[in-house]
C-alpha positions in Angstrom: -7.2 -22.5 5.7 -10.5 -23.4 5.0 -12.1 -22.3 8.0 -9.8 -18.9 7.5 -11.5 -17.9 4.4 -15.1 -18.9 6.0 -14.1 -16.5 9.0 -13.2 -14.2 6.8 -16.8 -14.7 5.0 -18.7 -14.6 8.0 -16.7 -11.2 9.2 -17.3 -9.4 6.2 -21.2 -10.4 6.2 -21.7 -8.7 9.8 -19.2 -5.8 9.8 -19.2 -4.8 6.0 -21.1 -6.4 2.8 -21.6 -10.1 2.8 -19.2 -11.7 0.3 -21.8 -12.5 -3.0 -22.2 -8.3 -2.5 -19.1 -7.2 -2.2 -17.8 -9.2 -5.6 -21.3 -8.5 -7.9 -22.5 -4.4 -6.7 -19.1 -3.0 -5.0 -17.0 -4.8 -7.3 -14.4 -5.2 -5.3 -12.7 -9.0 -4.3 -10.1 -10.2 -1.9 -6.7 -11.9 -2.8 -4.8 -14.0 -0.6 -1.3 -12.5 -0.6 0.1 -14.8 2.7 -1.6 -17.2 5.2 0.2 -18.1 8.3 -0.7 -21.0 11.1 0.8 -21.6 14.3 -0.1 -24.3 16.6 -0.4 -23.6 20.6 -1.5 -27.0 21.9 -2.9 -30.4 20.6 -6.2 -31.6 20.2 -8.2 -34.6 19.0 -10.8 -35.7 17.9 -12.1 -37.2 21.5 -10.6 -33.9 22.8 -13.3 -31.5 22.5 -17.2 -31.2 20.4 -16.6 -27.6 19.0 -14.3 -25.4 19.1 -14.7 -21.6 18.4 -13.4 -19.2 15.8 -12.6 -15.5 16.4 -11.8 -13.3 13.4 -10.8 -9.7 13.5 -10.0 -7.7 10.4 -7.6 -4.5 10.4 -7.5 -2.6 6.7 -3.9 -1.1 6.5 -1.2 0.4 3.7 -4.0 3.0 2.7 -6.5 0.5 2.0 -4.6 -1.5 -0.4 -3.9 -4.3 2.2 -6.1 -6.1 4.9 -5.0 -8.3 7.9 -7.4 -11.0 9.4 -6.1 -12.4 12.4 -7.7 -15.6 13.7 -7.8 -17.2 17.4 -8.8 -20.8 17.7 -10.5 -22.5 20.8 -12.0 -25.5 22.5 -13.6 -24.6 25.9 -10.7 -24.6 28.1 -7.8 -23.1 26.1 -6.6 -21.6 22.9 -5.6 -23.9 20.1 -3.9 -21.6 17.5 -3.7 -18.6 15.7 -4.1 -17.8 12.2 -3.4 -14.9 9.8 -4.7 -14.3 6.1 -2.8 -11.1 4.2 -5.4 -9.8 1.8 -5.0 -7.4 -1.1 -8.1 -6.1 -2.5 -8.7 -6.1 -6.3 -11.3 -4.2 -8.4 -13.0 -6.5 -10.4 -13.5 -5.5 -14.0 -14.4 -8.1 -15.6 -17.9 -9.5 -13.9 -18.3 -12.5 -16.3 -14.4 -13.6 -16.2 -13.7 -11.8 -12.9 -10.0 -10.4 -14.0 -9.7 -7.8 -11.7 -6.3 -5.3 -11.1 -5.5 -4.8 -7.6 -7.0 -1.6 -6.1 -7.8 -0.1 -2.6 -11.3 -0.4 -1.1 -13.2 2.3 -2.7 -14.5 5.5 0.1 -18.0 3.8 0.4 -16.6 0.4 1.7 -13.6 2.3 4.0 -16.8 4.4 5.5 -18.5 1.3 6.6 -15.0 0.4 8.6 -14.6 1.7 12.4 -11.4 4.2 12.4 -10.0 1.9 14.8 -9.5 -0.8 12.4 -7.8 1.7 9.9 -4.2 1.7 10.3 -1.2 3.0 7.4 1.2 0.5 8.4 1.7 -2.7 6.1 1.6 -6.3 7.0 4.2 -7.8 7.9 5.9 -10.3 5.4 6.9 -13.5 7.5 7.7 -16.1 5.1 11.3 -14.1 4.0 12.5 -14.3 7.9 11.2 -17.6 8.4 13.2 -18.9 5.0 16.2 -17.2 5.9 16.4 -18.6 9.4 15.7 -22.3 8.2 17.7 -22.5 5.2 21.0 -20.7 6.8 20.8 -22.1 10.2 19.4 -25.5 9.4 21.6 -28.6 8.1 20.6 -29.7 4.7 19.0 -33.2 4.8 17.0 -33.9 1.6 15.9 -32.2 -1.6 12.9 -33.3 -3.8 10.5 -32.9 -6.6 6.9 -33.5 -7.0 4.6 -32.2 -10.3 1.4 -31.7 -9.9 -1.6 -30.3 -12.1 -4.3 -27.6 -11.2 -7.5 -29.7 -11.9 -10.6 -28.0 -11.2 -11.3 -29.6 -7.7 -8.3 -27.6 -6.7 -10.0 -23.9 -8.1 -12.4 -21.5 -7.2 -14.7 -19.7 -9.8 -12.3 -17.1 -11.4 -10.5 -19.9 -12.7 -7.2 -19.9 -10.4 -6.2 -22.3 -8.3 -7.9 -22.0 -4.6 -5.1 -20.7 -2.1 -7.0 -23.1 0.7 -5.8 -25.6 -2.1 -2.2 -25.0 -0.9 -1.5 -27.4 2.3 -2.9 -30.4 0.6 -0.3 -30.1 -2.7 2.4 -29.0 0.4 1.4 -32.4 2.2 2.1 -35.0 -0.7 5.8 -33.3 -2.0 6.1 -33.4 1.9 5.2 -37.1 2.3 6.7 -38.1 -0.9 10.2 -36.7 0.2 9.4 -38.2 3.8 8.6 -41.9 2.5 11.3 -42.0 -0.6 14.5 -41.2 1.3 16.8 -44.2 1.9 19.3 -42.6 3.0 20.9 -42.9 7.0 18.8 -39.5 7.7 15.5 -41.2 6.8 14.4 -41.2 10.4 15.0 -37.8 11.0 13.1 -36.8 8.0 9.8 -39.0 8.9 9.3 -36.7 11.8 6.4 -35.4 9.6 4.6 -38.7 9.2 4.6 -39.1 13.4 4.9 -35.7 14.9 2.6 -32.5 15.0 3.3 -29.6 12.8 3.5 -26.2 14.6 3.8 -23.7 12.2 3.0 -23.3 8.0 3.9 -20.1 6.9 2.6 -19.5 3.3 3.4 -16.5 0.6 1.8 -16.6 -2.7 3.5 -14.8 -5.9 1.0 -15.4 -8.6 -1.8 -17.5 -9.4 -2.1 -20.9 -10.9 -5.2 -21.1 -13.4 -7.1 -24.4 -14.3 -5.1 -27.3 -15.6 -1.6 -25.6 -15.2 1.1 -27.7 -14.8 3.5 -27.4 -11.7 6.8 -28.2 -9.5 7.0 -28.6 -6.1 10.7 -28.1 -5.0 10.8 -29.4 -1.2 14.3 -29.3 0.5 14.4 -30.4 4.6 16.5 -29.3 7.2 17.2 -30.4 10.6 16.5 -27.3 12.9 18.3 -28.8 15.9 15.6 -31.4 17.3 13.1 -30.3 14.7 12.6 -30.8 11.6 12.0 -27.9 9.0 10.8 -27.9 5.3 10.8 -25.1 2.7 8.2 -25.5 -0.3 8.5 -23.7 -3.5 5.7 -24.1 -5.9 6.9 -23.3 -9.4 6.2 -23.8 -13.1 7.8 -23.5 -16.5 10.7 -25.5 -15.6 11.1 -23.9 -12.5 11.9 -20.3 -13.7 8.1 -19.2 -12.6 7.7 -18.6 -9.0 4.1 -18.7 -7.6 4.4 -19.5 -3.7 7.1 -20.4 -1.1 6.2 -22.4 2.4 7.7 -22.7 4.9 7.0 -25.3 7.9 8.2 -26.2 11.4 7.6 -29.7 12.7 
């Protein structure tokens, strides 16, 4: 996730405004509306020095959505792909940076090769993924975790940092995983032992700076694989703010 949003950074800086320009003179920010991982092969630490990130960004739906897709390498073969869904915002409040979600303005669509310009929408994964886990899986555990946005976990507008995500998905995840007693325990502790391949993340709305949440995790057993859905919630579970969905 992290090195998403840095890829992300690093394409706007060569191919449009770099990042500190686009938020303070074109007023204009980026909003993480989905991320989604999928892992092609394994690789350690021993495995490879470096490996290499290559970032394209398409702006679609009229300019009021972009796609970044991602490709990850070491020197011999592709590791994984990555997507970020972004929805641009106009900032209108420098100082606070509240900002109402708005297209890229002519000036910054100008700077964009037509090539890159499409009217389609994004896809949304997540509702597919969720669908296919939770009606074709066999319910194996269901559990709770609370959790508190402290400011490690946020970025400078005051909301929660969506790279933020994976690590309050990990310890509902590991929680559930280490907790069970029951016969299906095993089963479930594939995610302590075994690689993830796929996180597939949507977000709903933004946690702010010491907000109080829930972390509903339920598991499912996806023939020989184990599958977990993540809804990040708050006041009492009637506020939705992201759903994950992950494949191990």
């Amino acid at each position: 996730a992290s090195l998403s949003w840095n890829a992300l950074a690093r394409w706007l800086r060569a191919h449009l405004v770099p990042f500190p320009s686009l938020i303070r003179d074109e007023s204009t920010g980026m909003v993480v509306m989905g991320f989604h991982l999928q892992y092609l092969d394994e690789v350690s630490f021993f495995d490879c020095e470096a490996f290499r990130v290559r970032a394209a960004l398409r702006v679609m739906r009229r300019a009021e959505r972009c796609q970044l897709d991602l490709r990850f390498f070491s020197d011999t073969h592709e590791l994984a792909t990555a997507r970020l869904i972004l929805c641009p915002v106009s900032i209108e409040d420098p100082v606070a940076l509240a900002a109402r979600p708005a297209p890229l303005s002519k000036k910054l669509q100008a700077l964009i090769p037509t090539g890159d310009l499409e009217s389609a929408s994004p896809a949304r994964v997540v509702p597919s993924r969720l669908a296919a886990v939770e009606t074709t899986g066999e319910f194996l555990a269901e559990g709770c975790k609370d959790f508190t946005i402290h400011r490690h976990g946020t970025e400078v507008a005051e909301q929660w940092a969506w790279t933020h995500l994976p690590h309050i998905v990990e310890g509902a995840r590991e929680d559930l995983a280490l907790g069970d007693r029951s016969e299906k325990r095993s089963f479930l502790r594939q995610c302590l032992g075994s690689p993830i391949t796929r996180f597939d993340a949507e977000f709903s709305r933004p946690f702010f700076s010491f907000e109080k949440g829930t972390v509903v995790t339920r598991a499912f057993a996806l023939g020989d694989r184990l599958g977990l859905v993540h809804r990040l919630t708050s006041a009492q579970g009637s506020v939705l703010h992201s759903t994950v969905v992950e494949v191990f």
